[in-house]
N, C-alpha and C positions, 0 to 999 in steps of 0.2 A: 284147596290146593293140596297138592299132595306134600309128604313131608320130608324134609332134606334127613340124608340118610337111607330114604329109601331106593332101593333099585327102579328105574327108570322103566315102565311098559313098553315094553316093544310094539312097534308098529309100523306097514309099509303103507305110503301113500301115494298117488301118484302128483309128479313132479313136472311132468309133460303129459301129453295126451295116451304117450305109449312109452312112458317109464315111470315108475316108483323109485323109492326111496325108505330104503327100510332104516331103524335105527341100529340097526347091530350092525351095518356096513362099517357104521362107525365109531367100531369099537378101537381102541388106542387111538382115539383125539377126544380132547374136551367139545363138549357139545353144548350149543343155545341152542334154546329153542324160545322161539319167540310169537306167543301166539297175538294175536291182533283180530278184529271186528271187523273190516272190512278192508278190500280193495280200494281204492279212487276215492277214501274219504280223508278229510283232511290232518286230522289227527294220523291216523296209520299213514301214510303219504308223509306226514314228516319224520315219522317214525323209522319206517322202514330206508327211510333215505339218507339218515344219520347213520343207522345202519350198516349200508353200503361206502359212508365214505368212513365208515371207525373196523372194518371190514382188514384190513393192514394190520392193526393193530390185534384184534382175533386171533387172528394165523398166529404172529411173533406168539402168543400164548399157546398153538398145535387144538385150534380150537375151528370147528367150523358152525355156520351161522345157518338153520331152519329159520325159517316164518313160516306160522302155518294159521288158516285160517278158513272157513266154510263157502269160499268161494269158490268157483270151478277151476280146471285145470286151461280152460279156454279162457278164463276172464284172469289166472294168474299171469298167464302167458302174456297175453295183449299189457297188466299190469307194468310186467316186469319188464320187458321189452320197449317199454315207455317211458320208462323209469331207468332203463340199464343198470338194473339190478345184476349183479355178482355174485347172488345166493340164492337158490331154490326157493322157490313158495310152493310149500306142499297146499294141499289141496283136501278137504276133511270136509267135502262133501256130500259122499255119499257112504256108508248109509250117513247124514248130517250131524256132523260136529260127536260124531263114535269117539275121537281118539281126545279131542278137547274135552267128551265128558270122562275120558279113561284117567284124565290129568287131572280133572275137578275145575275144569275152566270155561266152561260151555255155559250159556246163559239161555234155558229153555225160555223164559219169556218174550226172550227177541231175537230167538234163533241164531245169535252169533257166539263168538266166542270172546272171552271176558281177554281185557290187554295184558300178559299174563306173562314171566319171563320164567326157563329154569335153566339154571346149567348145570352139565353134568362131566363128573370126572372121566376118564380113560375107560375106565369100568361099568359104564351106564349108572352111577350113583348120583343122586340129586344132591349137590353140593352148594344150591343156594337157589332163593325163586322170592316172587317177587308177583304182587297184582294192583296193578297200577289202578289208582280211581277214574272212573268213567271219564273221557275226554282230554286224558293229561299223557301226555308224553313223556314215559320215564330217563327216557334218555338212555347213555351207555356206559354210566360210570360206577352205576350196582356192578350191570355185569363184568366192568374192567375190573376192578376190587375185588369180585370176587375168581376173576381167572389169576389174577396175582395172589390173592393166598390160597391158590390150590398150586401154583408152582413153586410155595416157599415147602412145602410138606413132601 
């Protein structure tokens, strides 16, 4: 993983079939980025769903919430829209899992990307990150903790 303090790699993905999503849009708000293994599995599925309903909470921190993962923009789609997701699932599959290996989260032996959290301050700075063990759901109270003491500073 990459190392807190360092500036965050910029990268545009696509978010829909015909729009991206670059990270310097999002410069002046805190940023997750939340990477995950799959679509439709059950792990990510609880994951990403907690997610969506700890998503209120985020924002009150001026934070906005990425999931990104090496699925396509067609199968995030059908995902999200099944799920009524509130937050973009970018799309890092083509050229596969480029911006998950730019982060150090990419798992070439089984082509996905490793469950992997970072947030980042106003600035694009890695101000906490997190890699969860295979199959476990980290939950969202790293990344609350740590949007709370990036608003005590």
């Amino acid at each position: 993983m990459l190392n807190i303090g360092m500036e965050a790699p910029e990268f545009s993905l696509p978010v829909t079939p015909d729009q991206n999503i670059s990270l310097s849009e999002l410069r002046g708000k805190k940023v997750i980025l939340a990477f995950y293994p799959a679509d439709w599995s059950p792990v990510c599925g609880d994951q990403m769903s907690l997610y969506n309903e700890t998503l209120k909470y985020f924002k009150e921190h001026n934070a906005e919430l990425l999931g990104i993962s090496v699925d396509g923009k067609w199968c995030h789609l059908a995902y999200s829209r099944d799920r009524n997701f509130h937050f973009p699932l970018l799309s890092d599959f083509e050229p596969k899992g480029a911006v998950s290996e730019l982060y150090g989260v990419y798992d070439k032996d089984l082509g996905e990307c490793q469950r992997s959290l970072y947030v980042l301050d106003e600035k694009g700075i890695i101000r906490w990150n997190y890699k969860s063990p295979i199959g476990v759901n980290p939950g969202a109270d790293g990344i609350l903790n740590a949007l709370e003491e990036l608003d005590k500073n």
